[in-house]
Structures are given as C-alpha cells and as structure tokens.
PDB file of N, CA, C and O in Angstrom:
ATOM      1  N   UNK A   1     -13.747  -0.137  13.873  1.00  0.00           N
ATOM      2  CA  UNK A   1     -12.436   0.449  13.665  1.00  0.00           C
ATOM      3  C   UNK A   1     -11.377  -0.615  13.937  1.00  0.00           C
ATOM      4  O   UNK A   1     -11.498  -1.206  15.010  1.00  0.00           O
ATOM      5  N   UNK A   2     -10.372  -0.953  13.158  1.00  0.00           N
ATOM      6  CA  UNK A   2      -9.081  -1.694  13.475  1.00  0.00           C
ATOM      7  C   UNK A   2      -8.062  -1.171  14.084  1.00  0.00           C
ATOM      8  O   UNK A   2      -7.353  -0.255  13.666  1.00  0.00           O
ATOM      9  N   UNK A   3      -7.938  -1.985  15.495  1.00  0.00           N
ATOM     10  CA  UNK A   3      -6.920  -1.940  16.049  1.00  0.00           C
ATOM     11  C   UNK A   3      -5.253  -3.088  15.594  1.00  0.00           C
ATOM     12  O   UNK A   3      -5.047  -4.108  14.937  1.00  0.00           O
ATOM     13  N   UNK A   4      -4.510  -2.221  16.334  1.00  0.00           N
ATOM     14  CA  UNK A   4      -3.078  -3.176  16.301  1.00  0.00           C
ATOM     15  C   UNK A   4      -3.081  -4.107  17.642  1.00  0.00           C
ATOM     16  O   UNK A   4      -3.402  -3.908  18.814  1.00  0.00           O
ATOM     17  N   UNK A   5      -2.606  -5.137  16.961  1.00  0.00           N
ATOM     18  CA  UNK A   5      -2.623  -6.057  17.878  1.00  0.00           C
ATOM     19  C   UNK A   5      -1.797  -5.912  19.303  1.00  0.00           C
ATOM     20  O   UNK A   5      -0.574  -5.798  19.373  1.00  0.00           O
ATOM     21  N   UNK A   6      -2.665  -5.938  20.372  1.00  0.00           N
ATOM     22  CA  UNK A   6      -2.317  -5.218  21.438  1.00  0.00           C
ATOM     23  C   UNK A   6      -2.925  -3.915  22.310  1.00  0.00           C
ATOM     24  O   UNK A   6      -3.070  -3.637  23.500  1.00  0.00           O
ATOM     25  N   UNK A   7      -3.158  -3.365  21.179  1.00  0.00           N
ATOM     26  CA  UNK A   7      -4.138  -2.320  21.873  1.00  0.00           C
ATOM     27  C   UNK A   7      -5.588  -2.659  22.197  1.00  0.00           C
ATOM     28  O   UNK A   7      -6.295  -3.648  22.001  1.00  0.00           O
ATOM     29  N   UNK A   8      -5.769  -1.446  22.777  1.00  0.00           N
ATOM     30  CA  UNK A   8      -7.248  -1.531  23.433  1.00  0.00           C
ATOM     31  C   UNK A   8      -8.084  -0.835  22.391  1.00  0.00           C
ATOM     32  O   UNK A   8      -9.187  -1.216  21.999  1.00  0.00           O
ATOM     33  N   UNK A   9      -7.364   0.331  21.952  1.00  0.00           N
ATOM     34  CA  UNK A   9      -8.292   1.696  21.005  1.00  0.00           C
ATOM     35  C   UNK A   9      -7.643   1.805  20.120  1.00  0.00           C
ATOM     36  O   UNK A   9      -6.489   1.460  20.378  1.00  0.00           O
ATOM     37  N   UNK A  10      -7.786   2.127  19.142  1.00  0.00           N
ATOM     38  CA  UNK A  10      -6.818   3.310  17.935  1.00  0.00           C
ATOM     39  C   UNK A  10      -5.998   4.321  18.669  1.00  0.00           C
ATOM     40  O   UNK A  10      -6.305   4.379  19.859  1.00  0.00           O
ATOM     41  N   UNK A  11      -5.420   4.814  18.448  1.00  0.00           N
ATOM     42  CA  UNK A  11      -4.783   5.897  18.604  1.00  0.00           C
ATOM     43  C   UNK A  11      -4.910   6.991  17.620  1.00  0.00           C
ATOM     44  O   UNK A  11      -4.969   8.175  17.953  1.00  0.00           O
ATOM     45  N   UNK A  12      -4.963   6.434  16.004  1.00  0.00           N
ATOM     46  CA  UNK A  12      -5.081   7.349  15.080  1.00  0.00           C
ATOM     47  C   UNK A  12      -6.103   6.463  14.004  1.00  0.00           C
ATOM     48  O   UNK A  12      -6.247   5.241  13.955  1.00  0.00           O
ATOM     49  N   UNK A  13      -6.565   7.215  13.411  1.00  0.00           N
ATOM     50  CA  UNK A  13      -7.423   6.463  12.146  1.00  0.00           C
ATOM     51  C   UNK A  13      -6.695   6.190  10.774  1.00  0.00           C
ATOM     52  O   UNK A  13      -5.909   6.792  10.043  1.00  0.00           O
ATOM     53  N   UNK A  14      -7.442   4.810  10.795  1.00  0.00           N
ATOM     54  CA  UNK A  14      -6.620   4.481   9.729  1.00  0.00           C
ATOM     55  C   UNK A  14      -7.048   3.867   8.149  1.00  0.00           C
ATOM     56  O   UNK A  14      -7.506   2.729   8.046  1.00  0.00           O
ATOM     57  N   UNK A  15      -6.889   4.559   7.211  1.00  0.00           N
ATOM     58  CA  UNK A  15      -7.801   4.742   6.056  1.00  0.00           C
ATOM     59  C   UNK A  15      -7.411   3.502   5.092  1.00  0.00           C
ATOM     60  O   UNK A  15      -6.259   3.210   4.770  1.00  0.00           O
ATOM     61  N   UNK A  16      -8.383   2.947   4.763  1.00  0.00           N
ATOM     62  CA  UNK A  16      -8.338   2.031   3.539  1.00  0.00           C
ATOM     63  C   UNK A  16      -7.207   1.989   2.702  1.00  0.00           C
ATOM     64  O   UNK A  16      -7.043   3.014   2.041  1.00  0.00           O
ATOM     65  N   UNK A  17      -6.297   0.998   2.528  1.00  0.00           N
ATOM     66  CA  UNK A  17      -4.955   1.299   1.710  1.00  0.00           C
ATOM     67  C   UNK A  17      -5.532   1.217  -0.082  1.00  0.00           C
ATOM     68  O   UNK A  17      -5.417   2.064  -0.968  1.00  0.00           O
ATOM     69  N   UNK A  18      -6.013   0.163  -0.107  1.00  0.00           N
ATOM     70  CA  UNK A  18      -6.519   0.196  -1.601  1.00  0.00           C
ATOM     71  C   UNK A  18      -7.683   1.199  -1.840  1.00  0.00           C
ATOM     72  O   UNK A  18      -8.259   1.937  -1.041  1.00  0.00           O
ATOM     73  N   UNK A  19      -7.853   1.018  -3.120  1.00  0.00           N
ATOM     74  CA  UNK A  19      -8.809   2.178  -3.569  1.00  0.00           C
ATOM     75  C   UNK A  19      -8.879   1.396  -5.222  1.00  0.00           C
ATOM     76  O   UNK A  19      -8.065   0.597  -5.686  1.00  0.00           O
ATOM     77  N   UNK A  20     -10.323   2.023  -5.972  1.00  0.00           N
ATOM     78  CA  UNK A  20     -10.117   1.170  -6.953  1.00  0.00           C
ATOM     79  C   UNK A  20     -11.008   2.734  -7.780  1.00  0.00           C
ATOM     80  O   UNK A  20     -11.875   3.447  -7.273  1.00  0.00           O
ATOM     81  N   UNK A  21     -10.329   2.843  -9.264  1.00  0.00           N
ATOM     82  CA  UNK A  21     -10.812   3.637 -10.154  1.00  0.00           C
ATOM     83  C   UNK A  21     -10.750   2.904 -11.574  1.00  0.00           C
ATOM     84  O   UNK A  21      -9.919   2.114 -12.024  1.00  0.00           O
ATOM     85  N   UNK A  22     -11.908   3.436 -12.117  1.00  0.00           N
ATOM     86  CA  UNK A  22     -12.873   3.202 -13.303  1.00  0.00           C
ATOM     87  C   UNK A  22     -11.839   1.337 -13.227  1.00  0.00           C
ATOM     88  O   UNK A  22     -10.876   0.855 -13.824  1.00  0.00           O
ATOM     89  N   UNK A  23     -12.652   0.947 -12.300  1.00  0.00           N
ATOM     90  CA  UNK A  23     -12.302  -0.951 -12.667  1.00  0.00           C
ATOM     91  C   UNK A  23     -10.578  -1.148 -12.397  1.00  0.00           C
ATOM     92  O   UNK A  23     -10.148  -2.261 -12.700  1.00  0.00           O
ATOM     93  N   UNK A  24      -9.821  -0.392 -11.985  1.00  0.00           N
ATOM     94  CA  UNK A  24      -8.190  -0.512 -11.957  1.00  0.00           C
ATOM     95  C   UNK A  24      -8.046  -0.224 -10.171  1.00  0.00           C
ATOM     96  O   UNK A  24      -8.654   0.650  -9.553  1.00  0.00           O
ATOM     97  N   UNK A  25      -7.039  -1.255  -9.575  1.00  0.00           N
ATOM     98  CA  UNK A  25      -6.863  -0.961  -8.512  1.00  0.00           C
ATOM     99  C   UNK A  25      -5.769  -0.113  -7.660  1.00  0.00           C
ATOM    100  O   UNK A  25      -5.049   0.331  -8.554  1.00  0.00           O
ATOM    101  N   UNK A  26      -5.372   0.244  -6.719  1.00  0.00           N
ATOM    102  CA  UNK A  26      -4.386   1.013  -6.395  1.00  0.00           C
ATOM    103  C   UNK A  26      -4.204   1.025  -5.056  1.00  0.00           C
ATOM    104  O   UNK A  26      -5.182   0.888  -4.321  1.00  0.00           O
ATOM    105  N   UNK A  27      -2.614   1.231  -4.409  1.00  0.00           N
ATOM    106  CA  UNK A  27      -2.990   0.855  -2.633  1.00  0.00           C
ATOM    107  C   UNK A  27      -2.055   2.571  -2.832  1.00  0.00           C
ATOM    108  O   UNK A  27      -1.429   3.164  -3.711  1.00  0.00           O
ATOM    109  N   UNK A  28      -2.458   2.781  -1.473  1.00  0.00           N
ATOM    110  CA  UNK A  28      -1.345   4.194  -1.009  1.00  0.00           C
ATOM    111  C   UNK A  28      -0.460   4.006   0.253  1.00  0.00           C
ATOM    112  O   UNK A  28      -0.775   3.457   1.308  1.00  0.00           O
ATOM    113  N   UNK A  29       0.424   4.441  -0.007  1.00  0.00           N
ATOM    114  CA  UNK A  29       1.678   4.496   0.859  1.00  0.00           C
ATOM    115  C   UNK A  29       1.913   5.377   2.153  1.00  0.00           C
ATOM    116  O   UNK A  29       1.935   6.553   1.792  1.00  0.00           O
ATOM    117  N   UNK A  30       2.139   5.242   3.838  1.00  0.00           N
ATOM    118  CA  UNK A  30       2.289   6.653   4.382  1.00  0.00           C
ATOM    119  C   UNK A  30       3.132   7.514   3.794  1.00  0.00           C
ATOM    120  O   UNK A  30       3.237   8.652   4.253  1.00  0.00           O
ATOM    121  N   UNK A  31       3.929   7.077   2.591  1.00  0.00           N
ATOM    122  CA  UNK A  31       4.699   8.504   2.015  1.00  0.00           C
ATOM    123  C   UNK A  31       3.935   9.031   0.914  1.00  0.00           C
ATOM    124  O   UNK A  31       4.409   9.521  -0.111  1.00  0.00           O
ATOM    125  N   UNK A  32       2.601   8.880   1.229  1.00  0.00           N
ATOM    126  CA  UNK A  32       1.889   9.605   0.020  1.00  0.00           C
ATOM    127  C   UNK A  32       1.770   8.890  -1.290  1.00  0.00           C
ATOM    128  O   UNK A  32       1.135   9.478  -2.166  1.00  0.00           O
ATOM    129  N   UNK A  33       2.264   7.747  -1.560  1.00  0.00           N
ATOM    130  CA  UNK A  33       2.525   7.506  -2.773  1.00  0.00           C
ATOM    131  C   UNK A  33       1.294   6.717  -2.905  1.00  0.00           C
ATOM    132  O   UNK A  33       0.777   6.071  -1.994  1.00  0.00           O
ATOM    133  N   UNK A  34       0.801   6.833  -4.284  1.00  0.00           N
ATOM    134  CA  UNK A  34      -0.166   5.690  -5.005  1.00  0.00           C
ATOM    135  C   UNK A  34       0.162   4.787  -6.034  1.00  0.00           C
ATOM    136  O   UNK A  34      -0.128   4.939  -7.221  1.00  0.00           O
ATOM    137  N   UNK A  35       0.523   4.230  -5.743  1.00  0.00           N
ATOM    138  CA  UNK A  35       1.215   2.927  -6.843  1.00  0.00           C
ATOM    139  C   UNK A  35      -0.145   1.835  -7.442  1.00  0.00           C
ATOM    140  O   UNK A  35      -0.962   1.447  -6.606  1.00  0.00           O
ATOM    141  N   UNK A  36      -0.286   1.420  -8.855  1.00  0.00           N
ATOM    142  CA  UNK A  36      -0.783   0.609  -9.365  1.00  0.00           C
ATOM    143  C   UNK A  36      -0.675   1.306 -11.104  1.00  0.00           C
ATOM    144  O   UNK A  36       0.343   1.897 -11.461  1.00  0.00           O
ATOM    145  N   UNK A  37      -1.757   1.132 -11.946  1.00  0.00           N
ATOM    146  CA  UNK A  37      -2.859   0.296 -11.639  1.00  0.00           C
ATOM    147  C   UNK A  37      -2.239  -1.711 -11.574  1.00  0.00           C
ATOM    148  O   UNK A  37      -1.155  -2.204 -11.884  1.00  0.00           O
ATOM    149  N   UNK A  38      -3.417  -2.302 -11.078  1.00  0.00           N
ATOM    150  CA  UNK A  38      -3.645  -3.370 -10.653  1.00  0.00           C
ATOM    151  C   UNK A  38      -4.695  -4.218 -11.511  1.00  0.00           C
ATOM    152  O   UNK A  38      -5.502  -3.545 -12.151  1.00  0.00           O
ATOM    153  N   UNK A  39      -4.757  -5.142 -11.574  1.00  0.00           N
ATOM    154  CA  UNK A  39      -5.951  -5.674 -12.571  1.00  0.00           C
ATOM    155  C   UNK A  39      -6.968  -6.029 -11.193  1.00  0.00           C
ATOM    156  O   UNK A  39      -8.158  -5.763 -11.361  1.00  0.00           O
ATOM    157  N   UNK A  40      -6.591  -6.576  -9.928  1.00  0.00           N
ATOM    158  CA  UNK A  40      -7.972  -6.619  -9.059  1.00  0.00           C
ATOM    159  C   UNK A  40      -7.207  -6.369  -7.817  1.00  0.00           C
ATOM    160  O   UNK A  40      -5.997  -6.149  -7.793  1.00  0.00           O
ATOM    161  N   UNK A  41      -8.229  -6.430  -6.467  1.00  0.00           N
ATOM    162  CA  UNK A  41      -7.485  -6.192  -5.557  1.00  0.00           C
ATOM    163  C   UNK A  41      -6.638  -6.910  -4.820  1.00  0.00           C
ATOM    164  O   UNK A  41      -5.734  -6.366  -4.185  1.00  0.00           O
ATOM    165  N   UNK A  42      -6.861  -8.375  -4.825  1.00  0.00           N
ATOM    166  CA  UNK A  42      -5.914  -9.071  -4.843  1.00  0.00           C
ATOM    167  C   UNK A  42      -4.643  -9.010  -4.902  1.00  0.00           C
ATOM    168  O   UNK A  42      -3.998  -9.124  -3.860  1.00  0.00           O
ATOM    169  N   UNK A  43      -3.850  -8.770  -6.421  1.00  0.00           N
ATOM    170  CA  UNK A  43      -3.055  -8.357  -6.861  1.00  0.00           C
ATOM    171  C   UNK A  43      -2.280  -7.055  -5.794  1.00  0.00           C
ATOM    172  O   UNK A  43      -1.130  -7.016  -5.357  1.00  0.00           O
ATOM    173  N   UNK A  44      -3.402  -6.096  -5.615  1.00  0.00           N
ATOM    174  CA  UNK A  44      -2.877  -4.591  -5.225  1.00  0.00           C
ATOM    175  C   UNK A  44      -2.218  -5.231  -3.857  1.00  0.00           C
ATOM    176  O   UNK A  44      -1.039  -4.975  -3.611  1.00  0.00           O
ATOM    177  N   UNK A  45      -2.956  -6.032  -3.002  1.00  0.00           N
ATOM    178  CA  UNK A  45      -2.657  -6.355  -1.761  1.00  0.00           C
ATOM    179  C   UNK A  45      -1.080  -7.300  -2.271  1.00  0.00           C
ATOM    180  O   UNK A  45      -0.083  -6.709  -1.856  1.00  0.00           O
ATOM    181  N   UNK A  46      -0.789  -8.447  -2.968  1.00  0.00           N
ATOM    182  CA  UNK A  46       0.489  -8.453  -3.285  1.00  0.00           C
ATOM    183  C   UNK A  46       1.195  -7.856  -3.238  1.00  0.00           C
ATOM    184  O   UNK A  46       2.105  -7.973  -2.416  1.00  0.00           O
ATOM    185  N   UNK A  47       1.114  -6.894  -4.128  1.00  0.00           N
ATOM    186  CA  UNK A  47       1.995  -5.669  -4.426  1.00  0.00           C
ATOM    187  C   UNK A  47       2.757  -4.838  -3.061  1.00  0.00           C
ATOM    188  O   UNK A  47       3.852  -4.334  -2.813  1.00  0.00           O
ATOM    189  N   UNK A  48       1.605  -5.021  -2.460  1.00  0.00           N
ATOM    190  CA  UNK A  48       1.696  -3.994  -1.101  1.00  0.00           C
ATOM    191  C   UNK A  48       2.848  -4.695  -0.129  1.00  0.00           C
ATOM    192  O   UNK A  48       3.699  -4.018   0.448  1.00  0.00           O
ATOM    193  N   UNK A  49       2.762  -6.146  -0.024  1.00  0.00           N
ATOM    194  CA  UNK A  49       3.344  -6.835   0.660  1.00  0.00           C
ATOM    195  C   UNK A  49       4.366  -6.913   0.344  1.00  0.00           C
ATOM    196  O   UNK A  49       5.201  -6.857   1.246  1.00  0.00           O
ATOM    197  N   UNK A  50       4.846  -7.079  -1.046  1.00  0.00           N
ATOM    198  CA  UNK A  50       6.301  -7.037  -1.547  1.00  0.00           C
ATOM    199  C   UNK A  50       6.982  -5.551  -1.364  1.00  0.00           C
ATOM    200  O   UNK A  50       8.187  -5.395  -1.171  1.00  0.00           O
ATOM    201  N   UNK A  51       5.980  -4.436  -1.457  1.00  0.00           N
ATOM    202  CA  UNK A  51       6.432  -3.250  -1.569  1.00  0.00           C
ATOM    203  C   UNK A  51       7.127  -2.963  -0.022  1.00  0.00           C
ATOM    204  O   UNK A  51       8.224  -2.462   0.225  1.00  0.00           O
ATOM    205  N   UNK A  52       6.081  -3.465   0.923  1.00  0.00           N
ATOM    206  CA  UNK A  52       6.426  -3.297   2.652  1.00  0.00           C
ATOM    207  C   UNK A  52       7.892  -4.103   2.865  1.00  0.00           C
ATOM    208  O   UNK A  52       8.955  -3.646   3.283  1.00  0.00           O
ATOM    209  N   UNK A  53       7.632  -5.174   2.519  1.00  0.00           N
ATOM    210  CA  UNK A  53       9.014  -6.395   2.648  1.00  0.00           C
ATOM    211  C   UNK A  53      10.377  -5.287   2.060  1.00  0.00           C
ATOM    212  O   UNK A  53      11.153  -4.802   2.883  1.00  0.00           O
ATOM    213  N   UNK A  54      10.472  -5.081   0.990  1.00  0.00           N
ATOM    214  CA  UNK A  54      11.583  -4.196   0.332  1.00  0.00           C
ATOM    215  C   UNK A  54      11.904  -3.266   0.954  1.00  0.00           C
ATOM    216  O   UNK A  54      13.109  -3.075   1.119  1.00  0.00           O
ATOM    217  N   UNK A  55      11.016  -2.431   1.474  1.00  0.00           N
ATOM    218  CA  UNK A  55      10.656  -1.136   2.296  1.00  0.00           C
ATOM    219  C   UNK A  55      11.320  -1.538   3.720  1.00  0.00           C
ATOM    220  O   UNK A  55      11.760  -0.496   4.207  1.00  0.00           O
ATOM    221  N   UNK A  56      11.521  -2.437   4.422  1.00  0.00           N
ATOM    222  CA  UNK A  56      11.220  -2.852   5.764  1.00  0.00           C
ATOM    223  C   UNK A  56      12.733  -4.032   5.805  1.00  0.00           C
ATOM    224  O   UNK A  56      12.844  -4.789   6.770  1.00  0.00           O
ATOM    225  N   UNK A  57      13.704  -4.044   4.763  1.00  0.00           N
ATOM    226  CA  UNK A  57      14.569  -4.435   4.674  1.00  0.00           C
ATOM    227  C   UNK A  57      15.542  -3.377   3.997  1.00  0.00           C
ATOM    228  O   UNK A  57      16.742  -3.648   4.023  1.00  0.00           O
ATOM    229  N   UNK A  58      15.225  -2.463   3.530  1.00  0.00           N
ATOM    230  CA  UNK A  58      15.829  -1.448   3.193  1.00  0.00           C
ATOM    231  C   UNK A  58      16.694  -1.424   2.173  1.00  0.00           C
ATOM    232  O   UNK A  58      17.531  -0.551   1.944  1.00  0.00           O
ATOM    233  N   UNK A  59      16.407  -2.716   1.368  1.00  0.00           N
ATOM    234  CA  UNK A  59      16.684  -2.259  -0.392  1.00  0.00           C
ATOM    235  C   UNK A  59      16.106  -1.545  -1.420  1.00  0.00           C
ATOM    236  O   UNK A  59      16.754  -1.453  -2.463  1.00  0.00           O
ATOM    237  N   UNK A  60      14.962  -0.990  -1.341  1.00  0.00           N
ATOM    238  CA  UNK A  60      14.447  -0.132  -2.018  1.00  0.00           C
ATOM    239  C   UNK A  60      14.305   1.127  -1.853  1.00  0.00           C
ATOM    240  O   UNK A  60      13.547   1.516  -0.965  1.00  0.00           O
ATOM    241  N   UNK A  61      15.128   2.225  -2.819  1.00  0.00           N
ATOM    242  CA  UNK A  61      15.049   3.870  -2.877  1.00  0.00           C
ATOM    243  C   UNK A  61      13.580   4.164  -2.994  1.00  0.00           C
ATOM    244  O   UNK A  61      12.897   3.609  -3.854  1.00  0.00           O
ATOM    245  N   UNK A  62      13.182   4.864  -2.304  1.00  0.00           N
ATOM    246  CA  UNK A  62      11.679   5.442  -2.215  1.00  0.00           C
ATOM    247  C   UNK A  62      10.964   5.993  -3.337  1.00  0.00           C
ATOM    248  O   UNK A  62       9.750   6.134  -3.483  1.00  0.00           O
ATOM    249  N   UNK A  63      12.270   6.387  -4.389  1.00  0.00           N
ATOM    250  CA  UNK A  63      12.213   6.962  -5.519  1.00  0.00           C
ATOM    251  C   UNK A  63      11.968   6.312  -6.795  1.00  0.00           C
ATOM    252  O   UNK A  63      11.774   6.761  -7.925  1.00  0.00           O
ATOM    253  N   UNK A  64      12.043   4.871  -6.209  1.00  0.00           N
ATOM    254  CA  UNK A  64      11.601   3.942  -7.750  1.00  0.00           C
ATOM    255  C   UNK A  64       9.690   3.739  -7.457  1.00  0.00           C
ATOM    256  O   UNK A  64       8.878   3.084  -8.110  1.00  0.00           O
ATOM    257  N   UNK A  65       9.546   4.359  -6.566  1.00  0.00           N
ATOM    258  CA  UNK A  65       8.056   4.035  -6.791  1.00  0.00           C
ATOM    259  C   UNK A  65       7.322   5.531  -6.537  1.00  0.00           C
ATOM    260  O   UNK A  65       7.254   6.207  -5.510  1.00  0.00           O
ATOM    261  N   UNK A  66       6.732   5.801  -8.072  1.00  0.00           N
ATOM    262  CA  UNK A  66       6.356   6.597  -8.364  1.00  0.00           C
ATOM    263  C   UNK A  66       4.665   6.850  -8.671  1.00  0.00           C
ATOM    264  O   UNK A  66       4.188   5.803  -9.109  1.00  0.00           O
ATOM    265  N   UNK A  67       4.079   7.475  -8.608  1.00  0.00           N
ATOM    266  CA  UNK A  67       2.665   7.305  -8.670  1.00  0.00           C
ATOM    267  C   UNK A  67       2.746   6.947 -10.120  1.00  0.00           C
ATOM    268  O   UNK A  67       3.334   7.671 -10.923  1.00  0.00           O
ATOM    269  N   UNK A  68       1.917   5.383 -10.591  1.00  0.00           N
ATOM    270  CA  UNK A  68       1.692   5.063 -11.016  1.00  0.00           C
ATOM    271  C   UNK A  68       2.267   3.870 -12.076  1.00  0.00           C
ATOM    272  O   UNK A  68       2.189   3.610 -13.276  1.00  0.00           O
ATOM    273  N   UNK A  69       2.966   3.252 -10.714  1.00  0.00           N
ATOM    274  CA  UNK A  69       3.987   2.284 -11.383  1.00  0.00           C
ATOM    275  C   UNK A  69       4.002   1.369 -10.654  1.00  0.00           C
ATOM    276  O   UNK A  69       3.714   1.825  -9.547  1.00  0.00           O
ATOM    277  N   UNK A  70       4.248  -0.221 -10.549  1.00  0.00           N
ATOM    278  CA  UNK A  70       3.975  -1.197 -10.000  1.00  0.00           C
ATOM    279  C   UNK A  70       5.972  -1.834  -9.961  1.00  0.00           C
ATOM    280  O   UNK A  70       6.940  -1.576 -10.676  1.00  0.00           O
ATOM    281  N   UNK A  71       5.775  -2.680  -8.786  1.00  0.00           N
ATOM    282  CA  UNK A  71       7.003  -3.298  -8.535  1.00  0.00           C
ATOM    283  C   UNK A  71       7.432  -4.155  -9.367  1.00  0.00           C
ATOM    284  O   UNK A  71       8.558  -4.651  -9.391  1.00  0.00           O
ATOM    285  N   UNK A  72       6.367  -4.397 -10.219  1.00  0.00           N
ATOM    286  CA  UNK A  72       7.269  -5.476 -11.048  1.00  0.00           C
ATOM    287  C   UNK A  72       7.874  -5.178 -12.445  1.00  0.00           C
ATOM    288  O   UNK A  72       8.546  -6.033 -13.022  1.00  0.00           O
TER     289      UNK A  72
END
C-alpha cells in the first residue's frame, strides 16, 4: 500500500489513477472526473500533471474538463 511521505500508515486507500480501456488510456480525478482517451500511459500521467499544476494554481474552471476530453 502507498503511503504519503511522512506517514507511517494510510489513512485512506488509494486507488489507481489511470485505468486503460480496449488499448486507450484514462486517469480519474477526486472530483470524479475521467479525462482521456490517451494513446499510452505515459501520456495519461502527463496529462495528470499538467491537469494537477492548473488545478493547484487555480486557473482552471473544473468545468472545462469533462469526461472525455484531454487538456490539450
């Protein structure tokens, strides 16, 4: 199980962000959202990072990412 750096235990479980269907990849969001497809996972993990960065600076409306649409 993965912990955060610092802890001893989990506190809560924490589920695989990507996910991959019929060969297309996809990460999910704690707001529920599933954003891709992706051509590999690679990519999805990009995605994710730019998506967090935007997210975590607070230029991006929550509302431009919609299941099934990519940041770029």
């Amino acid at each position: 199980m993965e912990y955060r750096q610092g802890e001893k235990s989990a506190q809560h479980y924490r589920a695989e962000r990507y996910f991959c269907i019929s060969g297309e990849w996809f990460f999910s969001t704690r707001e529920d959202l599933q954003v891709g497809p992706f051509q590999n996972k690679d990519e999805a993990e990009m995605e994710l990072m730019l998506y967090l960065r935007h997210v975590n600076e607070g230029g991006i409306y929550m509302s431009q990412y919609q299941e099934g649409t990519s940041l770029r």
